[in-house]
C-alpha positions as CSV (number, residue, x, y, z in Angstrom):
1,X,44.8,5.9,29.1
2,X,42.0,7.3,26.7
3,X,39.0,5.2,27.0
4,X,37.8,3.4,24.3
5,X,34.5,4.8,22.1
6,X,31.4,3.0,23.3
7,X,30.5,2.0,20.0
8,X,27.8,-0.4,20.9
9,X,26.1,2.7,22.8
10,X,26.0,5.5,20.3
11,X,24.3,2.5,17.7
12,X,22.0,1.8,20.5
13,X,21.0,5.4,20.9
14,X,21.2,5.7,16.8
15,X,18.7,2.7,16.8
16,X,16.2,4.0,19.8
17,X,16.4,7.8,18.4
18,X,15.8,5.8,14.6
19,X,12.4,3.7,16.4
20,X,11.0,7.0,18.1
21,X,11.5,8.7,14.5
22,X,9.3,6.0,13.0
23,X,6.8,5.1,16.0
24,X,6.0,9.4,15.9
25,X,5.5,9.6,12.3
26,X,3.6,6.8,11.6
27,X,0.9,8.1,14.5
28,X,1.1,11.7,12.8
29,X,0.2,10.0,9.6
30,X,-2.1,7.4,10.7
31,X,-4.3,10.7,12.3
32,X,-3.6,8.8,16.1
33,X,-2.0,12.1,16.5
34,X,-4.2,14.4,15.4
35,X,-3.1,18.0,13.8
36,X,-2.5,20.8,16.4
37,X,-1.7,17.9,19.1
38,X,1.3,18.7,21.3
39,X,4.5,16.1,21.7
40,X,6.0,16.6,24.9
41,X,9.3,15.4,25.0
42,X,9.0,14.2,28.9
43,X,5.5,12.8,28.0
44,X,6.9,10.8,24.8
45,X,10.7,9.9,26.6
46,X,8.2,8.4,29.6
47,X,5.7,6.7,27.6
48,X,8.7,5.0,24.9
49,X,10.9,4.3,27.6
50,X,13.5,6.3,25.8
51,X,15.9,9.4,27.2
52,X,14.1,13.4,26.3
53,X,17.4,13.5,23.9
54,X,16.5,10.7,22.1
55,X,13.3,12.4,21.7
56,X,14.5,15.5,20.6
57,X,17.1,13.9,18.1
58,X,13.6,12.5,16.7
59,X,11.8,15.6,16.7
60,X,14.0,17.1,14.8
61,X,13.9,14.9,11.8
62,X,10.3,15.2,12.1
63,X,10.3,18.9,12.2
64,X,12.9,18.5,9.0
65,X,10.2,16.7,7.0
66,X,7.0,19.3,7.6
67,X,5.2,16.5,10.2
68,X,5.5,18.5,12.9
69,X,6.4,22.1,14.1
70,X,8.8,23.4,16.9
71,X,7.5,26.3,18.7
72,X,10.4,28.4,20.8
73,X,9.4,28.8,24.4
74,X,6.4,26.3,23.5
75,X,7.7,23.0,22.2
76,X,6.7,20.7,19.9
77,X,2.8,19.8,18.1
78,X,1.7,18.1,14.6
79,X,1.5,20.4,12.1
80,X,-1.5,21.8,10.8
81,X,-1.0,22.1,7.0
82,X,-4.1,23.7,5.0
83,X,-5.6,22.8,1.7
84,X,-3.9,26.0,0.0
85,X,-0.7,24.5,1.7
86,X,-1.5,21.2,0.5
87,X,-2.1,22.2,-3.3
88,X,1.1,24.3,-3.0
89,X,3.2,21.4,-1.8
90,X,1.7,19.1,-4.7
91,X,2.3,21.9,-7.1
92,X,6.2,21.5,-6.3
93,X,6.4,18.2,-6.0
94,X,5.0,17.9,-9.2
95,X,7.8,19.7,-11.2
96,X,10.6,18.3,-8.9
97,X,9.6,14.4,-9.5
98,X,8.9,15.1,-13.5
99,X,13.0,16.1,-13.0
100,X,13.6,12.9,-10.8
101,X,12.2,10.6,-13.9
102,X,14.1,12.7,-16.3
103,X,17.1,12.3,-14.5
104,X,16.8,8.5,-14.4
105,X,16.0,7.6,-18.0
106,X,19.0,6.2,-19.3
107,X,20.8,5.3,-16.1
108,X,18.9,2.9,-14.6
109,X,20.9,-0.3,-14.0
110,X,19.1,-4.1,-14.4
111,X,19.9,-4.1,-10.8
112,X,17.9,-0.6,-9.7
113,X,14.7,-2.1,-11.8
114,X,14.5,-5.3,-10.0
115,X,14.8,-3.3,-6.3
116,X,11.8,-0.7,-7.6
117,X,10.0,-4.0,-9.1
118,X,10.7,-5.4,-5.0
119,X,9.6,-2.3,-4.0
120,X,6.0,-2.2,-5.4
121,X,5.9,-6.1,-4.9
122,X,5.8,-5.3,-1.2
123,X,3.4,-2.5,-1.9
124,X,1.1,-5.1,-3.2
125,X,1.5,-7.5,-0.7
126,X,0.7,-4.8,2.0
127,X,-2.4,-3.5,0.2
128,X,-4.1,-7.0,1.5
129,X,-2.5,-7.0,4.6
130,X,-1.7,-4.2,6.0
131,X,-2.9,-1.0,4.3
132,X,-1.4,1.7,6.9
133,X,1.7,0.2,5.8
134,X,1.0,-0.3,1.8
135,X,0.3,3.6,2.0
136,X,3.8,4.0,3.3
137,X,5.5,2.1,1.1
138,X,4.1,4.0,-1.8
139,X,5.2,7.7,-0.4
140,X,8.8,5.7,-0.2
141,X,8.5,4.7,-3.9
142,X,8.9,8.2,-5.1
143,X,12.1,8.5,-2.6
144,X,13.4,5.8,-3.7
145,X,13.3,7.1,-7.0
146,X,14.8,10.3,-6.1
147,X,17.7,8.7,-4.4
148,X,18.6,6.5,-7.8
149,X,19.5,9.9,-9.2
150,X,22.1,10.0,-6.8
151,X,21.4,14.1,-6.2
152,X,21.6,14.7,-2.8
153,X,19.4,17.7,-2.9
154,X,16.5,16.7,-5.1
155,X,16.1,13.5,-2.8
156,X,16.6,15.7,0.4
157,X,13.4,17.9,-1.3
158,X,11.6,15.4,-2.6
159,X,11.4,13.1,0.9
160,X,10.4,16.2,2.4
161,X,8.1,16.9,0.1
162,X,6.5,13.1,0.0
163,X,6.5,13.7,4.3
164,X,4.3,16.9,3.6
165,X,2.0,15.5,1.3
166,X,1.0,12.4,3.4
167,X,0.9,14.5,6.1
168,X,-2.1,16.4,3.8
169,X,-3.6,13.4,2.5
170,X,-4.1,12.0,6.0
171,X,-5.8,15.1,6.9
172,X,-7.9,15.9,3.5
173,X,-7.5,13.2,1.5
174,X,-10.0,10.4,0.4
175,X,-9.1,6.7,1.1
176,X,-6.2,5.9,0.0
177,X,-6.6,3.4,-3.8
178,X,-3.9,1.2,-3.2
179,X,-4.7,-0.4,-6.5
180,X,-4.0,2.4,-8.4
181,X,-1.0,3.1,-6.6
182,X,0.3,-0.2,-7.4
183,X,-0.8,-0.4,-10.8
184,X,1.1,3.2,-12.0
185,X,4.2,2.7,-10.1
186,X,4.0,-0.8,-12.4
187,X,4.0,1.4,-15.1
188,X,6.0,3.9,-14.5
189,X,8.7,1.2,-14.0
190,X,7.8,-0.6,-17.4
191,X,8.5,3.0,-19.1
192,X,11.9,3.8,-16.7
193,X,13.3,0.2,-18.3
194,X,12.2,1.4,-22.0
195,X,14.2,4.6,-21.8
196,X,10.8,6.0,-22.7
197,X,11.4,9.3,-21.5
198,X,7.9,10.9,-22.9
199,X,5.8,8.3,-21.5
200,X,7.6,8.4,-17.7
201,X,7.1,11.8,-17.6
202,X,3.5,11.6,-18.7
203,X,2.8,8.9,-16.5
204,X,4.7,10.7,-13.1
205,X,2.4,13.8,-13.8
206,X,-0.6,11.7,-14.2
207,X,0.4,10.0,-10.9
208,X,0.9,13.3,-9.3
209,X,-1.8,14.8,-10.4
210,X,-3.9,11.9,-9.6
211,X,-2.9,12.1,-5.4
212,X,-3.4,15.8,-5.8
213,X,-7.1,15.6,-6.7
214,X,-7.9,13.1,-3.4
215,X,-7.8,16.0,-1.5
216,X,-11.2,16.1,0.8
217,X,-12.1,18.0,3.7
218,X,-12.5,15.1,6.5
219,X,-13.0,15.4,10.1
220,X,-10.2,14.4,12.9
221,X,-11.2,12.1,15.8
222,X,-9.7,13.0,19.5
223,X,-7.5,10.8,21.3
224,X,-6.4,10.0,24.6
225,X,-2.6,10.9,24.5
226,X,-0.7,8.4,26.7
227,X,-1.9,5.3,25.3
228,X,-1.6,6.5,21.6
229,X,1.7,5.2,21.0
230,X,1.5,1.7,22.4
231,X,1.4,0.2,19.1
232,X,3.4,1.4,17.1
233,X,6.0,1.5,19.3
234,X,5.7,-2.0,20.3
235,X,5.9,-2.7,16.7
236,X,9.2,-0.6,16.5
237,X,10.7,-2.4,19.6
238,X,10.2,0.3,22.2
């Protein structure tokens, strides 16, 4: 008799692997764990309560993204991105979201403008409240967009690319203006709704342009390791 899939425990093990994605790159983007800092997968597994495959499966995305890199025969650290690195990845990520805006004027349903409207309410709401979360919430603003265009490969690049460049702006950049944040995805939207494909693409370079030049040599503080995921993994369930 074949045995029946355990359905319930490959979700579970989605779910755990999914928490350990998000508990890693919120320290790596929050500077708890600082560039150059090594991510044992025993140490992490331990600490999480979480199997090393679990781990790994979340490494991996991680590694995928730019956040950290995978050294053979050495394992895991956070990536160490430079300022040349950073203007590079702001260069590309420039042209590639000027495409995402002009891919989406004109095919933007009623529906797709109230979720980004949703979207940036949140943002707004988490600029008061929680501003290690409002910054997130604006790096998924632009994925968002990318995924309305329903091209698999410019939102695979572009969520890499957003990844990479928070990844820089937690290491160089100046602190973060939520305001402005808010206020141009606002307008970006308004100009998406009109069809206005001139102004969207002036306004998404402005935007770009506009993270690119927060860029500012800061220095990292040193952490103690074991207890540096406590919160955000208990915020993840862990």
């Amino acid at each position: 008799m074949t045995p029946k899939p355990r359905d319930g425990n490959q979700k579970s093990a989605v779910s755990k692997s999914d928490a350990v994605y998000r508990t890693l790159k919120r320290a790596i983007l929050d500077q708890a764990l600082a560039a150059g800092t090594k991510l044992p997968e025993d140490s992490i597994g331990e600490r999480l309560g979480v199997s090393r495959t679990i781990v790994r499966q979340a490494l991996a995305r991680l590694n995928g993204e730019g956040l950290i890199e995978l050294r053979p025969h050495k394992g895991a650290c956070v990536s160490q991105p430079s300022l040349e690195d950073g203007r590079n990845i702001f260069a590309v990520r420039r042209a590639l979201e000027t495409l995402v805006v002009d891919s989406l004027i004109g095919k933007l349903t009623a529906q797709q403008i109230k979720q980004l409207e949703a979207h940036v309410e949140a943002e707004d709401k988490a600029r008061l409240d929680n501003p290690s979360i409002s910054i997130q919430l604006a790096g998924e603003f632009h994925v968002l967009l990318a995924e309305l265009t329903e091209n698999g490969i410019l939102s695979r690049y572009v969520t890499e690319l957003v990844s990479r460049s928070s990844m820089v702006l937690s290491l160089y950049g100046r602190p973060h203006s939520s305001d402005c944040a808010v206020s141009e995805h606002r307008e970006l939207i308004a100009a998406l709704a009109r069809n206005d494909r001139e102004k969207a693409s002036e306004l998404m370079d402005h935007h770009i342009e506009a993270i690119t030049t927060r860029a500012l040599l800061k220095t990292n503080s040193e952490k103690d390791f074991p207890d540096l995921l406590a919160a955000y993994a208990k915020e993840e369930g862990l």
